[in-house]
C-alpha positions in Angstrom: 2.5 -162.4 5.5 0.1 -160.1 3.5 -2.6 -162.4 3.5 -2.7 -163.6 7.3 -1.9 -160.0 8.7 -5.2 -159.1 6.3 -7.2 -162.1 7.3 -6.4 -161.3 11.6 -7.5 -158.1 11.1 -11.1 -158.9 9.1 -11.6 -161.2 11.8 -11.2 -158.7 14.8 -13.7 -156.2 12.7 -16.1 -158.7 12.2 -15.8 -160.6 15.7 -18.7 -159.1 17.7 -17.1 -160.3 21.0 -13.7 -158.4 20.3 -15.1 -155.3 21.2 -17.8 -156.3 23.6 -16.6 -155.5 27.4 -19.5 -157.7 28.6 -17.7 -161.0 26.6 -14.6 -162.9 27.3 -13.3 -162.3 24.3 -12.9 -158.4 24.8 -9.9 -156.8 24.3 -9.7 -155.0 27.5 -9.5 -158.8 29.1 -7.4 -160.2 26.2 -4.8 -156.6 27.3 -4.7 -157.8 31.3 -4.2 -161.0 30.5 -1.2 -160.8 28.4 -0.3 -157.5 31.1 0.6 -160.4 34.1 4.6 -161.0 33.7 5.2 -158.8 30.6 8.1 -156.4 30.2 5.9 -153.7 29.1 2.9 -154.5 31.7 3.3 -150.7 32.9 2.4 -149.3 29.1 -0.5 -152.1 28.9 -2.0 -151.4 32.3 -1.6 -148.1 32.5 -2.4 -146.7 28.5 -4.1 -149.3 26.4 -6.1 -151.4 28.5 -8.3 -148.2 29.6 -8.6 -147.0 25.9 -8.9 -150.8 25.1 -11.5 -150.5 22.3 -9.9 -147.8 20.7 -6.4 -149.7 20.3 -8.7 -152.3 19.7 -9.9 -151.1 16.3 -6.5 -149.3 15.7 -4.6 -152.9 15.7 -7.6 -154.5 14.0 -7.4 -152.2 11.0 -3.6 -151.4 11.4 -3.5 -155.1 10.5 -5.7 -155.3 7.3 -4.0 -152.4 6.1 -0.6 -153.7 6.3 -1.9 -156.8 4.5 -3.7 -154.9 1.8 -0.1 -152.6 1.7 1.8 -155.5 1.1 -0.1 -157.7 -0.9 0.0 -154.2 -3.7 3.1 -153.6 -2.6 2.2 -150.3 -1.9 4.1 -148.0 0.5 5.5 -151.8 1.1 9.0 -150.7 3.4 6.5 -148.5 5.6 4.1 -151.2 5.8 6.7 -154.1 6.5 8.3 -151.4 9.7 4.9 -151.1 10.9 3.7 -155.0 10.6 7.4 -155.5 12.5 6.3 -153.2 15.6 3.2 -154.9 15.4 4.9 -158.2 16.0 7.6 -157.3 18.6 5.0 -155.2 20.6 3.1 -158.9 20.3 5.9 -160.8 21.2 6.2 -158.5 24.3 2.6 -158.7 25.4 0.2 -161.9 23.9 2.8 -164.5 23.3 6.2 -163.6 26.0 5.0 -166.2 28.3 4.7 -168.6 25.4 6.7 -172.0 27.1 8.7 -172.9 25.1 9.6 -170.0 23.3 9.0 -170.8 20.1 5.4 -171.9 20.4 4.5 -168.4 20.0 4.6 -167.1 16.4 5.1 -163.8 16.8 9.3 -163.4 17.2 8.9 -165.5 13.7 7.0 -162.8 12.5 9.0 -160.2 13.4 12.4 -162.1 11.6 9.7 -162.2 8.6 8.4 -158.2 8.7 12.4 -157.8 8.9 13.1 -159.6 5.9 10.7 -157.9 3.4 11.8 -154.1 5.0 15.4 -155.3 3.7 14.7 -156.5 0.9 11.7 -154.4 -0.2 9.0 -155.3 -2.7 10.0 -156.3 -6.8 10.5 -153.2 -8.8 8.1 -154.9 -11.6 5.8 -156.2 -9.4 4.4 -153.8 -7.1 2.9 -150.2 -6.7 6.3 -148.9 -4.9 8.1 -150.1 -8.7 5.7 -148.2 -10.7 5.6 -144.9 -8.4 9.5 -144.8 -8.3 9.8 -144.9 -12.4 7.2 -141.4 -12.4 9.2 -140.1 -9.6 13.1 -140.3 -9.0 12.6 -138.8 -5.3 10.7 -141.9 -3.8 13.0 -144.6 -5.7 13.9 -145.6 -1.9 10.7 -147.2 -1.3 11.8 -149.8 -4.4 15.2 -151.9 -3.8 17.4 -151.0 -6.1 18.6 -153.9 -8.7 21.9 -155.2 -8.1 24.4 -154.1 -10.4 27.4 -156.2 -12.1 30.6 -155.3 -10.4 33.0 -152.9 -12.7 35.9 -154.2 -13.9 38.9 -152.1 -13.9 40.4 -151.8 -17.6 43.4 -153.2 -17.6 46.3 -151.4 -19.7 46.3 -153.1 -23.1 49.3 -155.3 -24.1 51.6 -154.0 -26.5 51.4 -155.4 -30.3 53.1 -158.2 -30.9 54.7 -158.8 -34.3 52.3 -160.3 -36.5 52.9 -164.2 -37.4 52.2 -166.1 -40.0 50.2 -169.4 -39.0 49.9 -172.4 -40.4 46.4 -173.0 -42.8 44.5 -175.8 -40.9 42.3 -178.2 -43.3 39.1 -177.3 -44.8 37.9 -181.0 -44.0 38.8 -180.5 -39.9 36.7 -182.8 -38.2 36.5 -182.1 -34.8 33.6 -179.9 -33.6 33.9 -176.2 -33.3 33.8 -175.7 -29.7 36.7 -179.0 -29.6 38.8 -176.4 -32.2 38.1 -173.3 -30.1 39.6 -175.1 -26.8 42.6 -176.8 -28.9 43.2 -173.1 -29.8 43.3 -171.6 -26.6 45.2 -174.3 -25.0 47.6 -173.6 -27.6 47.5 -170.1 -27.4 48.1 -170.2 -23.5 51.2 -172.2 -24.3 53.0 -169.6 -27.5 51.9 -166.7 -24.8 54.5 -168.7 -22.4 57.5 -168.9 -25.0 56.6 -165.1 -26.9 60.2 -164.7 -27.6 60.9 -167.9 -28.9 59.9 -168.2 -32.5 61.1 -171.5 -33.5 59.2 -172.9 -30.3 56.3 -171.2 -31.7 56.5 -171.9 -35.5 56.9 -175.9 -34.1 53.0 -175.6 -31.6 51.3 -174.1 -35.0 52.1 -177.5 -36.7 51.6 -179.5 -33.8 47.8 -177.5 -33.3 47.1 -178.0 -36.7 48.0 -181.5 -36.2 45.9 -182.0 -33.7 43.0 -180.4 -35.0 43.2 -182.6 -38.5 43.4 -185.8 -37.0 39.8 -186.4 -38.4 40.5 -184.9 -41.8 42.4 -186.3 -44.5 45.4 -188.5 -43.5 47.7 -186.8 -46.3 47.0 -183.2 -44.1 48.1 -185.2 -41.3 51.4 -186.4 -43.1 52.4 -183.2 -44.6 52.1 -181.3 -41.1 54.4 -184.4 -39.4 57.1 -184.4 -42.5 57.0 -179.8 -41.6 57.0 -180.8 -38.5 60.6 -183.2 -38.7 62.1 -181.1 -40.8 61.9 -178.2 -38.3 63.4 -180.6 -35.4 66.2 -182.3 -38.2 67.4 -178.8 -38.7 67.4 -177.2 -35.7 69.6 -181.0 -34.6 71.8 -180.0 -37.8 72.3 -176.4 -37.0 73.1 -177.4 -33.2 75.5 -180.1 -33.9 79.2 -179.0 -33.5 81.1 -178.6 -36.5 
């Protein structure tokens, strides 16, 4: 956007023909031209087409300033607002009776300029960025970052009664992040039955089961023989007598 809006206007400066009444490329004939069905031929006929050379050099160097603005990203929201009336008054005038529509370029334009102006320029990479960090009172020309979203603290848990666990094998040889997910599968799952200790005292040998299934087979066999003695007792203790 920078770059064509400065190229346009370096080429109306330098374009003998643009300001030349006596050529057909003046821009007193360019004005009446785009004047015949606009919505805005009153203002063009009756204001800019007699001061024609004066709006003339006003657009031509409106435009390579808003380039040069943007490209530093200097004063880059004021410059985007302006290149967006620039556009529209465009649209209104030099390309309304554009057939189809979208052959003229200008309404693109305008959604472009009305882009940047929302979004503004980068805080690291522009002029705007560095003025607002010396001073607080123009940090609106700069976007502001977005910031993470606050979580609300929620009200901590009360302390459970500590538990003994069962020691896992030294020579566990599952991966760390395959024992970190075994553990918090198995931690979802105690969580579930907090009030049940037997039901938890039988997942920590089932866990470290699990987790020792590629260490040494006698780990393996002891947890299993904890394990049935749990379940053989808890049959005992529930048969009738």
């Amino acid at each position: 956007m920078s770059v064509t809006f400065l190229y346009a206007g370096i080429q109306h400066l330098t374009d003998p023909s643009y300001f030349d009444a006596s050529k057909p490329g003046f821009i007193g004939h360019l004005i009446s031209q785009y004047a015949v069905g606009s919505p805005i031929h009153d203002l063009l006929m009756g204001l800019v087409e007699p001061n024609a050379v004066a709006f003339g050099y006003v657009v031509a160097v409106g435009e390579a300033l808003i380039g040069i603005a943007v490209l530093l990203g200097l004063f880059f929201k004021v410059a985007s607002f302006l290149g967006l009336v620039l556009n529209f008054t465009f649209f209104l005038s030099a390309t309304w009776n554009a057939f189809p529509y979208y052959f003229g370029s200008d309404i693109v334009f305008v959604l472009c300029w009305l882009t940047l102006l929302l979004t503004g320029p980068q805080a690291g990479l522009s002029v705007d960025g560095w003025i607002a960090r010396s001073h607080k009172s123009v940090g609106w020309f700069v976007t502001k970052p977005i910031q993470a979203p606050i979580i609300a603290e929620t009200a901590p848990k009360p302390e459970e009664p500590v538990r003994s666990e069962i020691q896992l094998p030294a020579e566990a040889k599952l991966y760390p992040k395959q024992v970190n997910e075994v553990n918090r599968a198995f931690e979802r799952i105690k969580r579930q039955f907090v009030s049940h200790e037997e039901i938890q005292s039988i997942l920590e040998f089932v866990r470290a089961f699990v987790i020792s299934l590629g260490a040494d087979r006698n780990d393996a066999k002891k947890i299993l023989e904890g394990l049935r003695a749990i379940i053989n007792r808890d049959a005992f203790e529930s048969t009738p007598q």
